[in-house]
C-alpha positions in Angstrom: 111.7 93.6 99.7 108.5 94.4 98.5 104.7 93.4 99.9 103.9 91.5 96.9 106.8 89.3 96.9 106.5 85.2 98.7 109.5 85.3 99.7 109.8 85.8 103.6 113.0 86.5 104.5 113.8 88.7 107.7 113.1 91.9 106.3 109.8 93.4 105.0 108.3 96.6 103.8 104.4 97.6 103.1 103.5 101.3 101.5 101.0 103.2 103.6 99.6 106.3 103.0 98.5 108.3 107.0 95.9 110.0 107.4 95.4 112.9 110.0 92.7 115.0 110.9 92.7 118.7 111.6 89.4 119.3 114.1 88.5 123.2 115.2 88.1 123.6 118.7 86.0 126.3 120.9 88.0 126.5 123.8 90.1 129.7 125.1 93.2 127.7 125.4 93.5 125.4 122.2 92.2 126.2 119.1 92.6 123.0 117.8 93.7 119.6 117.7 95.4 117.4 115.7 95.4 113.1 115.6 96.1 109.8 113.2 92.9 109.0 112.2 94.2 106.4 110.0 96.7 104.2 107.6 95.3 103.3 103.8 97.8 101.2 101.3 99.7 103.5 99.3 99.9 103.6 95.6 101.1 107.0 95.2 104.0 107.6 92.8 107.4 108.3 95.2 107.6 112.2 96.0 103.7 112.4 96.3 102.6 115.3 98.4 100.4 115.6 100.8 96.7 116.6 100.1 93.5 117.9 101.7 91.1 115.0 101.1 87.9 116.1 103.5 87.3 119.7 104.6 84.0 121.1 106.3 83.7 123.8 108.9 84.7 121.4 112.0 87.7 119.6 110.4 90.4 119.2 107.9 91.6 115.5 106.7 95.2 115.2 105.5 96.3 112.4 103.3 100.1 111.9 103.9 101.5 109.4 100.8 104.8 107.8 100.7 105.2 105.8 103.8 106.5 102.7 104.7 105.8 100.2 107.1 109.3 98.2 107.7 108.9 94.6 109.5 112.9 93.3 110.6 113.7 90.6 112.5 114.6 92.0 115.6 110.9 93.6 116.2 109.2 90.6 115.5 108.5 89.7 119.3 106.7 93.4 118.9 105.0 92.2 116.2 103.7 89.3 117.9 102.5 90.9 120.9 100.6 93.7 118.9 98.8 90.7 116.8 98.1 88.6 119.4 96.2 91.6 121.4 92.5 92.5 121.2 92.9 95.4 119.0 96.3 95.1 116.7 97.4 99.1 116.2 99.9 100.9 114.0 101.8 103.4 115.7 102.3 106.5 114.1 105.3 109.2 115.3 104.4 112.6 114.6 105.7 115.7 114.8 104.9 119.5 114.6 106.2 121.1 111.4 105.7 123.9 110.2 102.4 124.1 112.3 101.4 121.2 111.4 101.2 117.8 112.7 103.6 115.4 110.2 103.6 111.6 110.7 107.7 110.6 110.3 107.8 106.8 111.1 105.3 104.0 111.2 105.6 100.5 113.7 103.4 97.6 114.2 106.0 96.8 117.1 104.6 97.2 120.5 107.8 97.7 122.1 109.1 100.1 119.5 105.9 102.3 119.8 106.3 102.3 123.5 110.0 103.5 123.8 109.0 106.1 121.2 106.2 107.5 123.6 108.2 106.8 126.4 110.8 109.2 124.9 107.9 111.6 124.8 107.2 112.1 120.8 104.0 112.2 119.8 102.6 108.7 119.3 99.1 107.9 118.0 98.1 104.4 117.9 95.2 103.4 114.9 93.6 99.8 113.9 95.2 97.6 111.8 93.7 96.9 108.6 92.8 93.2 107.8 95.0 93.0 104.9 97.9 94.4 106.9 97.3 92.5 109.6 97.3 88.9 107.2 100.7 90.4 105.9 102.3 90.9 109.3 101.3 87.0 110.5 102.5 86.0 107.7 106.2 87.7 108.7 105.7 86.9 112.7 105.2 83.3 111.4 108.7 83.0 109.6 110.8 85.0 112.1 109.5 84.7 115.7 110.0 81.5 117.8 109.1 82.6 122.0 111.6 81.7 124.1 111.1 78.4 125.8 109.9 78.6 129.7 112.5 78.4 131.9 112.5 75.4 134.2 111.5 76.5 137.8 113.6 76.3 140.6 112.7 75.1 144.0 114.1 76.8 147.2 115.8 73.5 148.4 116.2 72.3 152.3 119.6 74.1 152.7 118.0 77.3 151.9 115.6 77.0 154.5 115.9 80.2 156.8 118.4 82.0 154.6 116.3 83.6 152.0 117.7 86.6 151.4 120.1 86.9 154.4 124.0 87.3 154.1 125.9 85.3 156.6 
């Protein structure tokens, strides 16, 4: 299913382009480094390469076209969380091709973004655009229900003294 469509169902899909910046370094061990700077919408046509789209003498931007964020219904705790948190992020998986630092997946799901960094890829985390980040409520708010509290449980007189003993 497409952005543009009302229909929330539990599955959803937004085209974002990434963008990731090149910067020269003068230091004897690294000559450079590489980071996500960014996520725009994508309108590129499918099979769009990527392109140079800012280049000076300290840095390089890369515009990497044909992404897509995918929303499902199992993430959408994830989703939630990353919303609901002072600074929503889009995680971004890269990896080194080719000498060069590729973006391969995109998440808005906490918990998806940590196990991938967790697993040791290389993870960068950037802001959430506004209109992204109306279009992800708008999925959270059809598909995520917390679960309710659990009622809490009282140690009762007859446990008095055995907490945690075997007898």
């Amino acid at each position: 299913m497409d952005c543009m469509s009302d229909d929330l169902t539990t599955t959803r899909s937004y085209p974002l382009a990434v963008i990731v910046q090149r910067t020269a370094l003068v230091n004897r061990w690294v000559d450079e480094q590489w980071e996500v700077k960014g996520i725009v919408r994508d309108s590129s046509p499918e099979g769009s390469e990527p392109h140079v789209i800012v280049k000076n003498a300290d840095c390089t931007q890369f515009l990497y076209p044909g992404h897509r964020l995918e929303l499902t219904r199992d993430e959408a705790e994830g989703y939630y969380l990353n919303i609901t948190s002072p600074e929503p992020k889009v995680f971004v998986l890269w990896r080194w091709i080719d000498d060069t630092a590729k973006p391969q997946r995109l998440t808005v799901s906490y918990g998806e973004g940590t196990r991938w960094a967790d697993s040791g890829e290389q993870v960068d985390g950037v802001p959430v655009p506004p209109d992204l980040l109306a279009w992800m409520a708008g999925f959270v708010d059809a598909n995520y229900r917390p679960e309710p509290p659990k009622p809490r449980r009282y140690a009762s007189s007859k446990d008095k003294g055995h907490m945690g003993r075997l007898e």
